[in-house]
N, C-alpha and C positions, 0 to 999 in steps of 0.2 A: 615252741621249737620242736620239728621234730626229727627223730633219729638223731635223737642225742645223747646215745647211752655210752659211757668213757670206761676203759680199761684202761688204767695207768699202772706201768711195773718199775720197780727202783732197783737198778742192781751196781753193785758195788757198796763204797763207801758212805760212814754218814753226810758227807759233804754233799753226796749225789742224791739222798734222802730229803737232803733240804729245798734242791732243788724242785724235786718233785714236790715237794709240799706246795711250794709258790707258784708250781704248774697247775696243780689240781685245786688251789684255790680262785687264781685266774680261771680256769674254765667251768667253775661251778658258777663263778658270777656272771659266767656268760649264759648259762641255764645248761649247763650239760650236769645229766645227772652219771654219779659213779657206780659201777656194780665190780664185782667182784667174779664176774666169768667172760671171758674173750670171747667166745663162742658168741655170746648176744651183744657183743657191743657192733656201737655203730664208727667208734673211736677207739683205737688202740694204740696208746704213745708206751713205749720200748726205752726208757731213762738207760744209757748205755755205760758200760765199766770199757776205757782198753789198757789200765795199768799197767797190764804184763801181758804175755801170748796168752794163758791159760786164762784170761777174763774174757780177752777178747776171744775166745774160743766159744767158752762158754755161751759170750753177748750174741756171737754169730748162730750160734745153736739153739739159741731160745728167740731170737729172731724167725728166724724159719718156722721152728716150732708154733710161734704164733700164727704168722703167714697162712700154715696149714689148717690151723682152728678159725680162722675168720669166716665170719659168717661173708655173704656175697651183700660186692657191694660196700662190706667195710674198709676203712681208710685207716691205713697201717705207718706209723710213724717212728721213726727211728731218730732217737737226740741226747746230747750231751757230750760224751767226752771221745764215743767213737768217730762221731763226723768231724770234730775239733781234732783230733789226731788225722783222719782221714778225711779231709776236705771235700773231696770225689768220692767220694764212699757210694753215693746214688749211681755209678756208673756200674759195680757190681752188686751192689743188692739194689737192682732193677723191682722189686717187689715192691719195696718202699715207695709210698707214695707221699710223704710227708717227709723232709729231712731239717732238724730242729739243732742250729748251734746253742752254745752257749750265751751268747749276746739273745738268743730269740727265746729266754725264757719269760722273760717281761711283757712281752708282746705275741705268745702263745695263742690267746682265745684268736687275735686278730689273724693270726696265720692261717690258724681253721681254719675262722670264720668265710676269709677271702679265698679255702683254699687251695694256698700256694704251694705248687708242683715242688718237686725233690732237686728240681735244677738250679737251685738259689744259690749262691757263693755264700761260705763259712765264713765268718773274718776271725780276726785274731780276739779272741776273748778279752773284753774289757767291762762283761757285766757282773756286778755287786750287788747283793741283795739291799736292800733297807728295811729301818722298818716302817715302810708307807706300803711295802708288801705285805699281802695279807699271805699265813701259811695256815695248811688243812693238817691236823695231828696226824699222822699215820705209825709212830711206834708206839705211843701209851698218852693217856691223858694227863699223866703225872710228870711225864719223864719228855724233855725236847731237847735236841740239840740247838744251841747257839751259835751260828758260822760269826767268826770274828774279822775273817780275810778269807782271801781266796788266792791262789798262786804262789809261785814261789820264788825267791831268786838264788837259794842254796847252791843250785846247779849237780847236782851230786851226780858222779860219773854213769849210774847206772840208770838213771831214773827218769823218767817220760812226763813227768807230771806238768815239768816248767811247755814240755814241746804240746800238751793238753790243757791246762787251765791258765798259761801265760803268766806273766811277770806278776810279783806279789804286788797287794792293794788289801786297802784294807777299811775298815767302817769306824766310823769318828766313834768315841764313849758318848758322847749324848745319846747317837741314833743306836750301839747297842746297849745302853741301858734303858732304854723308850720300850723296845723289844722285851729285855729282860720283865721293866714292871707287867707288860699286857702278856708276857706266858704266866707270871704268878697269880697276877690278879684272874686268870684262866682257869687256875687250878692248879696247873704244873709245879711240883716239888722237888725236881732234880734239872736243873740247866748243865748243860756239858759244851764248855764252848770247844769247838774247834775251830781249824784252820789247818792248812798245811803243814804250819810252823808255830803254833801261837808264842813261846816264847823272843818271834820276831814283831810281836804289836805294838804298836805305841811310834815307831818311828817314824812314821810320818805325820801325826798328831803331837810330837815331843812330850809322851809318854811312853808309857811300859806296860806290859801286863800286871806287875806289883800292883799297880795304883789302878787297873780297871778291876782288880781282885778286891781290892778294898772297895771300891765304890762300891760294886754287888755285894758287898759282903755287908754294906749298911742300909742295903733295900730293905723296907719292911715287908713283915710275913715270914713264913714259917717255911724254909726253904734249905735245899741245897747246894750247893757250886761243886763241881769237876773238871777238870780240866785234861783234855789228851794232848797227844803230838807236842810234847816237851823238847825242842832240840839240846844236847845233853850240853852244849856251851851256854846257852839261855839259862842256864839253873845258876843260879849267885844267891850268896845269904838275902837282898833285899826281897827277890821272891820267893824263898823260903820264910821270909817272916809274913811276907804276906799268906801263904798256905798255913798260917798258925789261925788264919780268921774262924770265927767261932762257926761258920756257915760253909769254909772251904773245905773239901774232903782231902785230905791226907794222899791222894792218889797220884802215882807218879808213875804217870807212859813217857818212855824215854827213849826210843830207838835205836840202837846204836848200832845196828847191820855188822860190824864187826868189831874184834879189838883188837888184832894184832897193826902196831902199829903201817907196817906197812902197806897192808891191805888198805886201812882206814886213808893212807896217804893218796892212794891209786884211788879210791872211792869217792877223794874229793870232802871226807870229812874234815870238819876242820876243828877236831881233838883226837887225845891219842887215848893210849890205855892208863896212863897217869892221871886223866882227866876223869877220864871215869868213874877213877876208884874212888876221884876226893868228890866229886858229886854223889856218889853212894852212899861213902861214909858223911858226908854233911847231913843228907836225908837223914840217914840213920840216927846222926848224933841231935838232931834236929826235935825228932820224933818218935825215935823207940819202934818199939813193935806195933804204932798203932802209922806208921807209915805202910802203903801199900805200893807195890814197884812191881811194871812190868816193861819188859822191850821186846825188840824184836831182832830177828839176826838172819845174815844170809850166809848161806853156803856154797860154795865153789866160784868166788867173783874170780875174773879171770888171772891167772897167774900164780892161783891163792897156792902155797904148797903146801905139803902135808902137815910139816912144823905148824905152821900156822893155822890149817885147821885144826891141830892137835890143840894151840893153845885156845881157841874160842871153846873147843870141848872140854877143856878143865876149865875154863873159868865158867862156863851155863854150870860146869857141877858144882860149884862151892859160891858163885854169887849171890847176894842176896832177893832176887829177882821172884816175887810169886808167882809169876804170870809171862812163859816165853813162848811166842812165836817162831817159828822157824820156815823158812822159805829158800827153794832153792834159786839160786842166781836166773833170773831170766833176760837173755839176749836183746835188747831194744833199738832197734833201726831209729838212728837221729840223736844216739846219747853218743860221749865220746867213748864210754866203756865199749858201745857195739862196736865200734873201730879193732878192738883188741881182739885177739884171738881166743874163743873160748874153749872152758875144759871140756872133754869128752863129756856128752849126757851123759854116761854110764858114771861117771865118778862124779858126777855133780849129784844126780837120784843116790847113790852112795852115800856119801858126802849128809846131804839131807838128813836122809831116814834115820844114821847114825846121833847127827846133831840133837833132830826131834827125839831120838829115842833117852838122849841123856836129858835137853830138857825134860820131859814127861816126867820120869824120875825123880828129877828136883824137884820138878811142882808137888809132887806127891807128898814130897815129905816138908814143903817150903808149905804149903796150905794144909798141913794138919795143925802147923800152929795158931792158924785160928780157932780151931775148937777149946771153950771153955770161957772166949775172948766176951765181953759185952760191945753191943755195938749196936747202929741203928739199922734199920729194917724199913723201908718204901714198901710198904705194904700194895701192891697189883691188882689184888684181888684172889677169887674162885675159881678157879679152871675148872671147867665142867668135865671135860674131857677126863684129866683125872682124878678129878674130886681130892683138886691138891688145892689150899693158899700158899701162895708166891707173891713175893717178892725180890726184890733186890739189897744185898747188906752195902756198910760202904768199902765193902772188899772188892764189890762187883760192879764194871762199867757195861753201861747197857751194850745186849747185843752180843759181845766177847769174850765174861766173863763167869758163864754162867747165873744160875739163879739162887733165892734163896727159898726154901719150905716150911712155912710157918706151923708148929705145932697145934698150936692152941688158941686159936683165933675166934672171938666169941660174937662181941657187939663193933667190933672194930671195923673201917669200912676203907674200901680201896683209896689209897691218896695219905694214909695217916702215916705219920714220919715215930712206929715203935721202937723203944727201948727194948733191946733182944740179948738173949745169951746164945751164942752157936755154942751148938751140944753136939754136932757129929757133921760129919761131909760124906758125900757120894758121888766121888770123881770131882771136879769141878764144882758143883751143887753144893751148898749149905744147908744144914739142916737147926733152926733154931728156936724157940722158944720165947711168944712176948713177955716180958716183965711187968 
């Protein structure tokens, strides 16, 4: 085959990562070979983010950006969540010569292969991966995400995601534990399932996440389990005992975009600040200081007023929380939030920088408490770059939550699951020591 050199870019989420993985393995077994520079490719697929304006800003600006680095002659492809939100999308980025839904991840090589112009009609997303898909590593040898579902039906007033990846569905526990054994038996030490919602799994299989927690947690081999996107109603003692499994990490991403109850009403969540607290303190009571907690929060959703942002800012200061994100409210055409009238940019950027600046704060002194702590180390390897060993502790989810730096690393080799003391931090960063 020739001129078949492929440039694949992933941006946004891990969901969109996994995507990509089952693109790039589809098109390697069509014989397209991968490189790592646009410039010489003969293939440039563009895995797109439009979560909020400021992704698809960025998606629109590294779109171009490519456009302008192609060589002549190469065929420029734009796919996933932006043409799934923008259906016509090929009408203004007339560049694009390829346009890739959701549904057409499955059938990628053949699109090339045949290919098909940018004039295709998007439909409504109904594609699931399985595991008859084959997927290419691209964040580490040791570490994969797991997609457990895709979609949502939360509907949450602000959020674009159900008008992007369509109505939740989800993959039976046989086909993801088929997945599960062939990433371990791979190598892989850390599985992270996601989903939109994982604590929505099981209901259309008449289980739960509890019991696909257990099932992986009695796979053999020497492994990990984490789990993100915890919806904070999805938390009940049954899944807390299941996070008690000897393989499950203690790690609790919870989102709660706000806490005053009001706000939370108008946002469509469906718990208050009461709820909250007894999901914390259950974790807590649960697991001690070797539970890890992190959310995320937004700032200025429409209506929000001072009071209430005053209360999400005492409580990021005093909750238990290692690890907070903060985001300001972004306006989204098609949700019913964008119906409402929004606050002035100026006090939403306000609003923000304030929030983040008190999370920061907490983090600082919420993550010195792990120094001194034992804990395990996913040893990564040697960075040559700075002749640092890194890892990951189980403080840290890939990706979000910084790294770890291993002191004293002798005969030990990328992939081993070490015994570690953290002895110091640097910002976000662990600094620890194998045992």
């Amino acid at each position: 085959m020739k001129n078949n050199r492929l440039y694949l870019e992933s941006l946004g989420c891990p969901k969109n990562r996994v995507d990509s993985e089952v693109m790039l393995a589809a098109l390697i077994a069509d014989g397209w070979e991968v490189i790592d520079d646009p410039a010489r490719a003969d293939l440039i697929i563009l895995n797109t983010c439009a979560f909020v304006e400021d992704a698809r800003r960025e998606t629109i600006e590294r779109f171009f950006d490519l456009h302008r680095r192609r060589s002549k002659g190469a065929r420029l492809a734009v796919a996933g969540c932006l043409p799934q939100l923008v259906p016509d999308i090929a009408k203004s980025l007339v560049e694009a010569d390829i346009v890739l839904g959701l549904n057409d991840i499955p059938r990628v090589a053949e699109l090339v292969r045949e290919k098909r112009g940018a004039s295709r009609r998007i439909a409504a997303p109904e594609f699931l991966m399985t595991a008859r898909q084959e997927r290419v590593a691209t964040l580490s040898p040791h570490t994969a995400y797991l997609k457990i579902a895709d979609g949502c039906d939360n509907r949450c007033a602000y959020c674009a995601i159900p008008l992007i990846r369509g109505v939740y569905r989800e993959r039976s526990p046989r086909d993801i534990l088929e997945e599960a054994r062939r990433l371990i038996d791979g190598g892989v030490r850390e599985i992270v399932l996601i989903a939109q919602d994982t604590t929505a799994y099981g209901r259309d299989h008449d289980t739960d996440l509890a019991t696909l927690l257990r099932r992986l947690n009695r796979l053999p081999g020497e492994f990990l389990i984490r789990s993100l996107y915890l919806y904070p109603s999805g938390i009940d003692g049954r899944l807390l005992d299941a996070f008690g499994g000897e393989k499950v990490i203690p790690y609790f991403e919870i989102p709660l975009q706000h806490v005053a109850d009001r706000v939370l009403a108008a946002m469509g969540r469906r718990y208050r600040r009461a709820d909250i607290e007894r999901v914390t303190d259950s974790v807590l009571a649960r697991f001690g200081e070797r539970a890890i907690l992190r959310t995320t929060l937004i700032a200025g959703f429409p209506g929000e007023t001072a009071r209430e942002f005053d209360e999400m800012q005492r409580f990021t200061a005093d909750a238990p929380f290692d690890y907070v994100g903060v985001f300001g409210y972004s306006k989204e055409q098609g949700t019913p939030a964008g119906r409402l009238r929004s606050l002035p940019r100026r006090v939403i950027e306000e609003r923000t920088a304030l929030l983040r600046k008190t999370a920061e704060t907490a983090m600082e002194r919420r993550l010195d408490r792990f120094v001194g702590m034992r804990t395990t180390v996913l040893y990564e390897g040697f960075d040559a770059d700075s002749c640092l060993a890194t890892g990951r502790a189980l403080q840290q989810a890939p990706e979000i939550d910084g790294i770890t730096i291993l002191t004293n690393i002798d005969r030990e080799r990328p992939g081993d699951l070490l015994p570690a003391r953290i002895v110091a931090r640097d910002g976000v960063d662990l600094i620890a020591e194998a045992l």
